[in-house]
C-alpha positions in Angstrom: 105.2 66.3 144.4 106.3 64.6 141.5 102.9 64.3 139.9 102.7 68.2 140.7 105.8 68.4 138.0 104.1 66.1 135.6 101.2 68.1 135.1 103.3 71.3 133.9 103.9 71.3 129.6 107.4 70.4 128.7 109.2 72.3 126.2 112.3 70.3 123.7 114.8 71.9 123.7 114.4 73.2 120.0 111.3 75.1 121.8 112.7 76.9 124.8 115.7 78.0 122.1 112.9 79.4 120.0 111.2 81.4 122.8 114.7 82.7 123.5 116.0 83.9 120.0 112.5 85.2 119.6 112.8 87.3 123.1 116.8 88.0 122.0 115.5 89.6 118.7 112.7 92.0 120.2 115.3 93.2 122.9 117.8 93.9 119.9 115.0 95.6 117.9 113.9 97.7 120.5 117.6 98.5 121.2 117.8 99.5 117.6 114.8 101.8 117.6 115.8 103.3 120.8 119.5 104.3 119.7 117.7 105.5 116.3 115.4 107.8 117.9 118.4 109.2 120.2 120.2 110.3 117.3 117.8 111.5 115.0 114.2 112.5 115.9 112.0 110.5 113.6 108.4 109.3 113.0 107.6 106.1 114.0 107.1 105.0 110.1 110.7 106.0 109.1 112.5 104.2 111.9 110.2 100.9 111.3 111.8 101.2 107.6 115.3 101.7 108.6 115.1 98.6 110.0 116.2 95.5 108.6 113.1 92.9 107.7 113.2 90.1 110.2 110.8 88.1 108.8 110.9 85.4 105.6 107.1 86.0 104.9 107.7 89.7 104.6 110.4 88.9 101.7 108.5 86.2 100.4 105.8 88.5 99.7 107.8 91.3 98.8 109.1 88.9 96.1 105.5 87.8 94.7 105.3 91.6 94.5 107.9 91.8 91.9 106.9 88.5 90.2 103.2 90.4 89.2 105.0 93.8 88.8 107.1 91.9 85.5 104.0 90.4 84.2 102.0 93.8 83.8 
């Protein structure tokens, strides 16, 4: 038995947090979308734009945008 348990991966703690903030935030998003669509029907792009950017890479790059923008 024990060596049965032993063979499984174990997760830190740091790592099952991550897995759950991860499936916290698509639950919320798709909470957002759906309570978007119920009030107002819109294409798919619009209520992607409505909302917020979740993640850092999607500002980052949005900031090197503006960076080359400035220098032409």
């Amino acid at each position: 038995m024990n060596e049965e348990k032993s063979d499984k991966p174990k997760l830190t703690y740091e790592e099952v947090q991550q897995i759950i903030d991860d499936q916290l935030s698509s639950i919320e998003t798709a909470e957002k979308i759906k309570k978007i669509q119920e009030t107002e029907c819109l294409s798919a792009s619009s209520v992607k734009r409505s909302l917020p950017e979740k993640k850092q890479r999607n500002r980052f790059r949005s900031y090197l945008r503006k960076l080359f923008k400035r220098r032409s």
